[in-house]
C-alpha positions as CSV (number, residue, x, y, z in Angstrom):
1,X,-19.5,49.5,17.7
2,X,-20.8,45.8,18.2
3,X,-20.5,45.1,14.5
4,X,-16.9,46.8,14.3
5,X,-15.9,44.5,16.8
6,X,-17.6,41.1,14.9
7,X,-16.0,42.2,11.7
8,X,-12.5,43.0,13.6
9,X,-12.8,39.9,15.3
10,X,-13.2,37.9,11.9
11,X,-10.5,39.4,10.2
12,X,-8.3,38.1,13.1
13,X,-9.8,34.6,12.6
14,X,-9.1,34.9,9.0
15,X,-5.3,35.9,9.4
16,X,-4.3,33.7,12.5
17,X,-3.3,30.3,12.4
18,X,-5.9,27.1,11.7
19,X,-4.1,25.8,15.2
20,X,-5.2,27.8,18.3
21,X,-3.3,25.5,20.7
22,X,-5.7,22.1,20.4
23,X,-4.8,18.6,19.0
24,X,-4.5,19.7,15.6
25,X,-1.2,21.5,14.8
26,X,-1.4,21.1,11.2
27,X,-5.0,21.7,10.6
28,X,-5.8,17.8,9.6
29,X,-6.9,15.2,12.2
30,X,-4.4,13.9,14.2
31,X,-5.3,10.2,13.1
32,X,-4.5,11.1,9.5
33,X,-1.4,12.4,10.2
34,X,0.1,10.3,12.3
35,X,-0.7,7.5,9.3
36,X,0.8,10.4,6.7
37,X,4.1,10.2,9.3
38,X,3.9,6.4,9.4
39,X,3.5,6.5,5.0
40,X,6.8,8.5,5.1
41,X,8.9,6.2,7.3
42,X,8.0,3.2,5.7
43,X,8.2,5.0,2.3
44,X,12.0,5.4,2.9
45,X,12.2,1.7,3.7
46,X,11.1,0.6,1.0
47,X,13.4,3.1,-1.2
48,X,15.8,1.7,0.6
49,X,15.4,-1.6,0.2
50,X,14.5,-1.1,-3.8
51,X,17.6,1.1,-4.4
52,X,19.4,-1.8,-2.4
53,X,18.0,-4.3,-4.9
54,X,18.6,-2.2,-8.1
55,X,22.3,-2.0,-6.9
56,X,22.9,-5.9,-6.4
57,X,21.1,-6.4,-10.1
58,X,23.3,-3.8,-11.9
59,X,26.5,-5.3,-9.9
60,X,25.8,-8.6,-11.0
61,X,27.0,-9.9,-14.1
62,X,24.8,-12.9,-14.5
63,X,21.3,-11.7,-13.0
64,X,18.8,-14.1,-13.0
65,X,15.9,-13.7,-15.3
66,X,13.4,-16.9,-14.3
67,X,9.8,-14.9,-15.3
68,X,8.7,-16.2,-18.5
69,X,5.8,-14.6,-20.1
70,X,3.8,-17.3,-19.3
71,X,2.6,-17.6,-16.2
72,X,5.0,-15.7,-15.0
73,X,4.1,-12.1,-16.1
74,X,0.4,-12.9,-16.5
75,X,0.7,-13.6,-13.1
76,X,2.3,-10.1,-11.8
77,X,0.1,-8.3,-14.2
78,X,-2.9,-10.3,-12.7
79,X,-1.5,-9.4,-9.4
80,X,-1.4,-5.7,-10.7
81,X,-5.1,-5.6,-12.1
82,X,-5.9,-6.5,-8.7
83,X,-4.0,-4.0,-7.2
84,X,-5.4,-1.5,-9.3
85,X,-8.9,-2.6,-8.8
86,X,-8.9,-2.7,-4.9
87,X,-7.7,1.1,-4.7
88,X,-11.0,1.8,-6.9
89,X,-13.1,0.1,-4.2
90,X,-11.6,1.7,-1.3
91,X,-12.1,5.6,-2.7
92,X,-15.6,3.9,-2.8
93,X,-15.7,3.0,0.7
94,X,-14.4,6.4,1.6
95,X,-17.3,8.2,-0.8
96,X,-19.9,6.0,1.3
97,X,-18.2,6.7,4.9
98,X,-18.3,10.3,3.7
99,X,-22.0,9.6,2.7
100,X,-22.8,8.1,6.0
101,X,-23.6,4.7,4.4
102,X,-22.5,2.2,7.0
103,X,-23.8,-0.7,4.7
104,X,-21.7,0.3,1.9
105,X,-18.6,1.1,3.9
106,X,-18.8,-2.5,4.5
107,X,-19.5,-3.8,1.6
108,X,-16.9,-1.6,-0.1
109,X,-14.2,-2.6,2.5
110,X,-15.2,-6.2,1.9
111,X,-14.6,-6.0,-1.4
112,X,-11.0,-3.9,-0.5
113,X,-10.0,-7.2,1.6
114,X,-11.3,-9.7,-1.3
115,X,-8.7,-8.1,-3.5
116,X,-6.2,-8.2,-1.1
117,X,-6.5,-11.3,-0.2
118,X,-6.7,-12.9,-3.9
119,X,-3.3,-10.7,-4.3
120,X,-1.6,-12.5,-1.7
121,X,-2.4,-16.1,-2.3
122,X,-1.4,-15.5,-6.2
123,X,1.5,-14.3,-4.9
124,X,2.3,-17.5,-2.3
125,X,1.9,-19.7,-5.3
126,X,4.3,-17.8,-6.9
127,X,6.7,-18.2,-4.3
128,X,6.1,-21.8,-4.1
129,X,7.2,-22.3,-7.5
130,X,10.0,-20.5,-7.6
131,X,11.1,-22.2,-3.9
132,X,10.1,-25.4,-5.8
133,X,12.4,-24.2,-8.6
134,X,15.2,-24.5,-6.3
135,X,15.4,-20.8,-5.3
136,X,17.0,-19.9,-1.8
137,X,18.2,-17.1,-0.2
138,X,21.8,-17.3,-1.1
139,X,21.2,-19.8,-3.7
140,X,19.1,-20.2,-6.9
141,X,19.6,-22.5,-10.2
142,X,20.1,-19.7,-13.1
143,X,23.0,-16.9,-11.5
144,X,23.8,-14.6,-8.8
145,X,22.9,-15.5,-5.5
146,X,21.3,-12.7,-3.9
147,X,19.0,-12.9,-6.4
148,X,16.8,-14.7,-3.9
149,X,17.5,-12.9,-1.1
150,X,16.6,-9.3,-2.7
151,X,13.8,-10.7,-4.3
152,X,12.1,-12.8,-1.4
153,X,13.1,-9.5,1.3
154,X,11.3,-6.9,-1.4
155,X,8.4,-8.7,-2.3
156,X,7.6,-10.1,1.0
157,X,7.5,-7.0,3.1
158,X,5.4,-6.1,0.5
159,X,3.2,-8.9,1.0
160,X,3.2,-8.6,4.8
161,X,1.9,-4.9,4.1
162,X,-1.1,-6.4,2.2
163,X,-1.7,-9.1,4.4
164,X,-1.9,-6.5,7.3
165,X,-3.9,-3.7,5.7
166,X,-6.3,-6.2,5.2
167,X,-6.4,-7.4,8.9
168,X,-6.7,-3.1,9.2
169,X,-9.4,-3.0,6.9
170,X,-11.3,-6.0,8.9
171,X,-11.4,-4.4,12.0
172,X,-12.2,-1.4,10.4
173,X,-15.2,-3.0,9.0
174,X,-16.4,-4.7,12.0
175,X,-16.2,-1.1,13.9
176,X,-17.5,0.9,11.3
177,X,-21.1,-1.6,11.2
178,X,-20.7,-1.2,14.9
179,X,-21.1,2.7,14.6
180,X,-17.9,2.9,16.8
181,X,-15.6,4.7,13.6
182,X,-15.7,7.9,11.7
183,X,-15.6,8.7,8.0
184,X,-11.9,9.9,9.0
185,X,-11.2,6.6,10.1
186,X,-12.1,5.2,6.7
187,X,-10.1,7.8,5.0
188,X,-7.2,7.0,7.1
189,X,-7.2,3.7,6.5
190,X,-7.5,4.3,2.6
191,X,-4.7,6.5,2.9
192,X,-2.5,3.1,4.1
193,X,-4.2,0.7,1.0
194,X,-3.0,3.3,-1.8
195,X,0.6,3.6,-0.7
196,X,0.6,-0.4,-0.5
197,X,-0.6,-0.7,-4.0
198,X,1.6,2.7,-5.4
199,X,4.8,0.5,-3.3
200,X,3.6,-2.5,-6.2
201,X,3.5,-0.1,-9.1
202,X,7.8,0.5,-8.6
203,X,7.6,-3.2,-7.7
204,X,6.3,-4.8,-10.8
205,X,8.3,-3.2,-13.2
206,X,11.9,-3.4,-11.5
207,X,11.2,-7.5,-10.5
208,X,9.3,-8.4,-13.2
209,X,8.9,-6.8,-16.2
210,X,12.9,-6.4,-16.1
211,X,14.0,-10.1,-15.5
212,X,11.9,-11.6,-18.4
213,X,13.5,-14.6,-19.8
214,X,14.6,-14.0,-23.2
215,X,14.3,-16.6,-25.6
């Protein structure tokens, strides 16, 4: 009778909802979803604001195009590379956080923010030269001025993501060597850095590699 009631009572385990009523409605930690909520919201922003930018360029009959191959492009794909290669470190810092390797998570993160970093001074100098060039707001040397408006607004919430998922990834680093974080925590965090640098991959090709100068 005891067993007919274990096997009963795991069949009812098996066919009821993961949530019985606690802080986990949807079966996944409530850290990592509130960041999956936050990813969503900010991922319509930034459709927004690239959809916005893709309509000024097709409306404008005398679009800028001031990237030259050189340094221009070599510089965004640089800035790419980069890109790429932090998300590589941070699934590493999430493998060692998974691992229980507090030294690596640290190591890994530090890396992470190196990337990060390098990323957004190459990008300031890119700014400067093109502020340099004469490029304003409403206002720029070559064509239609919006140009610098859409490109300054795009690219710099962009770089104000980086800027502050590295600041994220610092504290998470001092915490996690402190023993005060999770693996989750790590995991959560990586879950930020990969939308920042997938937000670059519809970035690079739509600024950049579409206003080369010809000729």
């Amino acid at each position: 009778m005891a067993s007919h009631e274990a096997v009963s009572a795991n069949l009812r385990q098996v066919t009821e909802s993961a949530w019985g009523g606690g802080v986990a409605p949807f079966a996944t930690g409530s850290k990592k979803l509130g960041m999956w909520l936050f990813i969503i919201s900010d991922a319509i922003t930034f459709s927004a604001l690239i959809m916005a930018y893709s309509y000024v360029r097709v409306a404008s009959d005398n679009w800028p195009m001031p990237f030259e191959f050189y340094p221009g492009i070599l510089k965004a794909t640089l800035m790419t590379l980069i890109l790429l290669t932090s998300s590589v470190t941070m699934v590493m810092a999430v493998r060692a956080a998974k691992l229980e390797n507090r030294s690596s998570v640290v190591k890994w993160l530090g890396a992470t923010m190196a990337a990060g970093l390098a990323f957004v001074l190459i990008h300031a100098t890119e700014w400067a030269g093109l502020i340099g060039e004469g490029v304003r707001l409403f206002k720029n040397p070559w064509g239609a001025p919006l140009f610098g408006a859409a490109f300054f607004t795009l690219t710099g919430l962009h770089m104000t993501h980086v800027f502050c998922g590295v600041c994220y990834l610092a504290v998470v680093a001092v915490l996690v060597a402190k023993g005060k974080l999770s693996s989750e925590d790590v995991e959560v965090s990586g879950l930020y850095w990969h939308f920042v640098d997938l937000v670059w991959m519809f970035i690079f090709p739509l600024v950049y590699i579409l206003s080369v100068k010809m000729g």
